[in-house]
Steps between C-alpha positions, in 0.01 A plus 500: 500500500345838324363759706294706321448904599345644755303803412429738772756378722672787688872455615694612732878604399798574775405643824298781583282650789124506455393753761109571409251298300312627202224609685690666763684707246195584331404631886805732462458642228158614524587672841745658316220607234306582816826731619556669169141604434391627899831589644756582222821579445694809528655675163715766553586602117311755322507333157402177660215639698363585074582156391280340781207752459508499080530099560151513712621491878404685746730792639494778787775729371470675826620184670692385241279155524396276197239202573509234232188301357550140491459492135815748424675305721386114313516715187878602580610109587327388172684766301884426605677263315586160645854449370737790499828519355817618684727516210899473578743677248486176262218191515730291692410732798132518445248446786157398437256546777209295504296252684724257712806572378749610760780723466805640752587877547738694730299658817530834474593893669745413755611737693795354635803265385767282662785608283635182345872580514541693815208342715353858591098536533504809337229722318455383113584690232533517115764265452288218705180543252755424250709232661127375588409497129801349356467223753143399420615525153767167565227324727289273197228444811414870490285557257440892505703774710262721736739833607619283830690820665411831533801767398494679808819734394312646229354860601290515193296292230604207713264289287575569172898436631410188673344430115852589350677286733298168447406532156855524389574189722261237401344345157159406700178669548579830754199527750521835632321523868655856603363740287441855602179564313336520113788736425734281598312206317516665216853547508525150566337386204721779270826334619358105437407605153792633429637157509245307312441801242208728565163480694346309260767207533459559889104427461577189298753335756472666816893462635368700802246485752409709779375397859231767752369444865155621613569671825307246762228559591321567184696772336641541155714851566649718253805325366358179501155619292742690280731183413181244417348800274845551264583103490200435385509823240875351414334149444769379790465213762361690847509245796257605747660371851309545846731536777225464735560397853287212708398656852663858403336644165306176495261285661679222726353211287676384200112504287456836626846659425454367109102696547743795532798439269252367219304807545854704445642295195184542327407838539874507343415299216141694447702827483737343229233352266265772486792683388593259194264200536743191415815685661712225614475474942655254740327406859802581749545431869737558812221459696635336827372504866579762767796423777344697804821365696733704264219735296663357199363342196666137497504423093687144624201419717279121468207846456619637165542115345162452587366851413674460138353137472146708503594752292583275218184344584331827411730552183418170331129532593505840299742383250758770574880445484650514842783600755555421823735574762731208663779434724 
């Protein structure tokens, strides 16, 4: 028998966590509007402090405070791209972000190893961000490398030699999350085109990304403003990740902690488009619940799965490539 189409239909496709209804995202975001334009958001950064006032934002230099109209911020979301391209070294490696495609990365900026051949938990170091690399390299369910150790026995420009010791080791997309500042950054970017021929070449096929955290609650310090300000000059990937904390730097309630980490992610993004409208920005989170047994922040927790299920929420509804944080 002949079924004909259905037009309209929406489908459902593997399984997934629907933690807020349209309307009750819509509810979030415009208390995060509400946040952004009353309250505000720290910026510790000199040239970003300009960027925000020449964009048409209000900021008190004395207390190095911007408050953001919710048109900037609607503005901003409108203005950054919807698919974003994480090149790898050739096209076999290339990552497209975009709508409900899902992708797999390394977690990232441990501290701390088990060594695999002697069984020590030791402090990591320069040869684990490369043995780190070179191993996401051989895994085909990894689809980009984020700097997974930190190289704690380097006493200087520890990013830019974590960057020598991963880009060396894998033919993927490198997604630096430890970088030092916008000097570092740009740095960064000299070394990746290097390898694909020029800045130019780098701004065609981005083989490197970078990754910033506003400091919770609210606060987009020095190092962080800097980074958002020269990816976006550069024309390279900047993943804007919240690290906020539910009951710490947060409100207890999962709707309320996203209030806060939306309002942090897209005072991030705001700062990178008025600086090149179109710059290509990711919607990042860690953002996980607070263990007041331990004061830790427990990334493996049922909170953070449920947290992220939001976020992405958010991300689709503003048509922003995402990142999230798992276990």
């Amino acid at each position: 028998m002949y079924r004909g189409l259905q037009p309209g239909i929406s489908t459902f496709e593997g399984w997934g966590l629907n933690m807020f209804t349209d309307d009750e995202l819509c509810e979030i975001h415009l208390a995060t509007l509400d946040v952004l334009q009353n309250y505000g958001v720290g910026v510790h950064c000199d040239e970003a402090l300009d960027i925000f006032e020449n964009g048409g934002a209000s900021v008190d230099r004395e207390r190095n405070h911007v408050k953001i109209a919710p048109h900037l911020v609607e503005d901003a979301i409108r203005s950054a791209p919807s698919t974003i391209l994480l090149a790898g070294r050739t096209p076999e490696y290339d990552v497209t972000l975009q709508g409900g495609r899902v992708g797999f990365t390394s977690f990232g900026a441990g501290v701390m190893v088990i060594d695999p051949f002697t069984g020590e938990y030791r402090e990591s170091n320069k040869k684990d961000v490369a043995a780190t690399a070179l191993a996401c390299d051989a895994l085909v369910n990894v689809d980009i490398y984020s700097s997974a150790v930190v190289a704690r026995d380097v006493e200087y420009a520890t990013d830019l030699n974590e960057a020598e010791a991963f880009l060396t080791n894998t033919s993927k997309h490198c997604h630096h999350i430890d970088l030092t500042g916008g000097a570092g950054a740009k740095k960064f970017f000299e070394m990746a085109a290097a390898i694909v021929g020029g800045m130019d070449k780098l701004r065609e096929r981005p083989l490197v990304s970078a990754l910033v955290c506003p400091t919770s609650p609210l606060e987009l310090h020095t190092h962080t403003a800097e980074i958002i300000i020269e990816c976006a000059k550069a024309g390279i990937p900047v993943n804007v990740l919240s690290m906020a904390m539910s009951g710490a730097s947060a409100p207890v309630s999962i709707a309320g902690t996203l209030v806060t980490h939306n309002a942090e992610v897209l005072a991030g993004i705001v700062l990178n488009q008025l600086t090149v409208k179109g710059a290509p920005v990711i919607y990042g989170s860690s953002t996980t619940t607070f263990d007041l047994t331990y004061a830790t922040a427990p990334v493996g927790a049922p909170e953070l799965g449920m947290i992220s299920a939001g976020v992405v929420a958010l991300a689709r509804k503003y048509m922003l490539p995402s990142y999230v944080a798992g276990s």
